[in-house]
Wavefront OBJ file of the C-alpha trace (Angstrom):
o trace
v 99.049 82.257 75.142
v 95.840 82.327 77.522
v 94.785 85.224 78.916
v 96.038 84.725 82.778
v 99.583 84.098 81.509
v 99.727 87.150 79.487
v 98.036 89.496 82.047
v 100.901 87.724 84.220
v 103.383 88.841 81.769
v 102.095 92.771 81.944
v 101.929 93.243 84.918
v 103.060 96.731 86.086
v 104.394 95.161 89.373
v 106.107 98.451 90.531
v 103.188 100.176 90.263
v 100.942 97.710 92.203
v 103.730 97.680 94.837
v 103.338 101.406 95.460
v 99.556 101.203 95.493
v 99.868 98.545 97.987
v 102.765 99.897 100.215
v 99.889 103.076 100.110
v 96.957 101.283 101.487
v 99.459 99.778 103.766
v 98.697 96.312 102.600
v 102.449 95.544 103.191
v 102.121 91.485 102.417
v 101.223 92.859 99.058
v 103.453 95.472 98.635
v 106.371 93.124 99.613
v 105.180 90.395 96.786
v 105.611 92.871 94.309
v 108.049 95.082 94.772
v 109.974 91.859 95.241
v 108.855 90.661 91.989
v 109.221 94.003 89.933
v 113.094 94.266 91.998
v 113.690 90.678 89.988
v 113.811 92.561 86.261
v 116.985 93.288 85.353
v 115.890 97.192 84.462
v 114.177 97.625 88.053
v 114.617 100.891 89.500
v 117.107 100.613 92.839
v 115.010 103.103 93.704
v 112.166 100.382 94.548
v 114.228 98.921 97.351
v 113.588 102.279 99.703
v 109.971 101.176 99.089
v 110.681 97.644 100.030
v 112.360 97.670 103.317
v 109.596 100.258 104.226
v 107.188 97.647 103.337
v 109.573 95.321 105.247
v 108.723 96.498 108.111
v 105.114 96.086 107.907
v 104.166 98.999 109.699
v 106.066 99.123 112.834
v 109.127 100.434 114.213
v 112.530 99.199 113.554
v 112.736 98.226 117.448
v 109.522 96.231 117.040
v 110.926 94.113 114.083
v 110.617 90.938 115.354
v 112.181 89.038 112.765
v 116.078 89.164 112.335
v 115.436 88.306 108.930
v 113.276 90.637 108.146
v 115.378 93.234 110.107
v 118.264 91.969 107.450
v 116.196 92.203 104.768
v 114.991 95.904 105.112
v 118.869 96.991 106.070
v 120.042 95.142 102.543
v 117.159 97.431 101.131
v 118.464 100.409 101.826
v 121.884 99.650 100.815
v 121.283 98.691 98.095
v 119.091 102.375 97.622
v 121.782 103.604 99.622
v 122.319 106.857 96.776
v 119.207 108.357 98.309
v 119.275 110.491 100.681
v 115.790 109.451 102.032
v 116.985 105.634 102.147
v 120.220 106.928 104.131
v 117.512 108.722 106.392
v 115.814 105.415 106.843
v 118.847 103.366 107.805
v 119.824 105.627 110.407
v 116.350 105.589 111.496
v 116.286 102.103 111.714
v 120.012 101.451 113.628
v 118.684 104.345 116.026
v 115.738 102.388 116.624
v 117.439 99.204 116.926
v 120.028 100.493 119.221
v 118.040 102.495 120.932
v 120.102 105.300 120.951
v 117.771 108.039 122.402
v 118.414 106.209 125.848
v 121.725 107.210 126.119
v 121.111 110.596 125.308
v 123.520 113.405 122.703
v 122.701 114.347 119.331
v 122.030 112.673 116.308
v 125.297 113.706 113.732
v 125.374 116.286 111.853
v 125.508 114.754 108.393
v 122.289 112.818 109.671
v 120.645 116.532 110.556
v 122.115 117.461 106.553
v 120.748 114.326 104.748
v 116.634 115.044 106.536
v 117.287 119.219 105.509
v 118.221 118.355 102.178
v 115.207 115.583 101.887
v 112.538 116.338 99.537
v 108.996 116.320 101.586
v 107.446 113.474 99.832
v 109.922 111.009 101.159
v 109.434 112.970 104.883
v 105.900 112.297 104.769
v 106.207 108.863 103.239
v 108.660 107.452 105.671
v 106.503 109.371 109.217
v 103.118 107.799 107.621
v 105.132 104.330 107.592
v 107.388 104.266 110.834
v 106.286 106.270 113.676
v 108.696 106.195 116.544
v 108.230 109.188 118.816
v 111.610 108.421 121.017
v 113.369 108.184 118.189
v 115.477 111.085 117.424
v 115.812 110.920 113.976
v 112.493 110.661 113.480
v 111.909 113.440 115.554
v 114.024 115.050 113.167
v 111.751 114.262 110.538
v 108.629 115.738 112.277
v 110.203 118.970 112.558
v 111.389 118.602 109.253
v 107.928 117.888 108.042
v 106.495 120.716 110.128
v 109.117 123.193 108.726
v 107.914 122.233 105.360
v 104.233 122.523 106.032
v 103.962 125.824 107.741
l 1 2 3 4 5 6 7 8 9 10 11 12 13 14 15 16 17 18 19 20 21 22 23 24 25 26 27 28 29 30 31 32 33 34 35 36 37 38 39 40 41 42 43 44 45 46 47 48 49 50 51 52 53 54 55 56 57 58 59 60 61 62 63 64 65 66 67 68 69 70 71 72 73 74 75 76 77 78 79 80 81 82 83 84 85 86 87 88 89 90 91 92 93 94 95 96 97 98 99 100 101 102 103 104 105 106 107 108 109 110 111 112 113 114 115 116 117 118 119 120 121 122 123 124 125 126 127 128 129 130 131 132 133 134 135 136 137 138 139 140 141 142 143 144 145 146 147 148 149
C-alpha cells in the first residue's frame, strides 16, 4: 500500500476535527468530524462538535443556510443525551425564533440542564456562538461567571 493511502487509513479524524473546530477553522472541522461520524464506532458524542462547527462561527439567527440550519439541529439530536447538546438546541430555536423579543423566561428545565452543565462545554459553546440577546446564552454567561469566580 503507498504511503498516502495508508496515512489516509490512520487518520485520527476525531482528533483533527477537535483541533480544527479549536482554531475555529470550521470548513475543516466539518470535513472531519463528518468523516470520523461515518465509522460505525464514532462517538455520538462528535455530533455536539459538529453542528457547533455547523454553524461556522455565528449565531443560530445568522445561519443563512436552511440546510445548514437542518444539519446542525439533526446534530444535536442525534447527541441529544447530553445535556450540553440539549443546551445548544435550545440555544439555537431561541435564536431562530427569536424569542427574547417577546419577552418571559426561558423554562425551567432549560435553567436545570446549563446548572447541571459541566464548564468545559459552557466555555466551549460561549467561545463558539455568541449571542448577547439571547437568553439562554445569557444563561450561560452567568453560568460561566458563577463557575469562574
Amino acid at each position: 500500500m503507498d504511503e498516502p493511502a495508508e496515512k489516509s487509513r490512520h487518520r485520527d479524524y476525531p482528533a483533527d476535527g477537535l483541533r480544527a473546530l479549536g482554531r475555529k477553522d470550521y470548513n475543516a472541522a466539518v470535513a472531519a468530524l463528518t468523516q470520523a461520524l461515518r465509522a460505525p464506532s464514532a462517538d455520538p458524542a462528535l455530533y455536539f462538535h459538529l453542528a457547533l462547527a455547523q454553524l461556522r462561527g455565528n449565531r443560530p439567527d445568522r445561519v443563512k443556510s436552511a440546510r445548514d440550519l437542518n444539519v446542525v439541529r439533526y446534530c444535536l439530536d442525534r447527541a441529544g443525551h447530553l445535556a450540553h447538546a440539549r443546551v445548544l438546541l435550545h440555544l439555537a430555536d431561541e435564536d431562530r425564533g427569536r424569542s427574547w423579543e417577546r419577552g418571559g423566561q426561558v423554562a425551567a428545565r432549560v435553567r436545570a440542564l446549563v446548572e447541571a452543565m459541566d464548564p468545559e462545554y459552557v466555555e466551549e459553546i460561549l467561545e463558539h456562538v455568541t449571542a448577547p440577546e439571547n437568553r439562554v446564552w445569557q444563561l450561560l454567561v452567568a453560568q460561566r461567571d458563577k463557575t469562574t469566580g
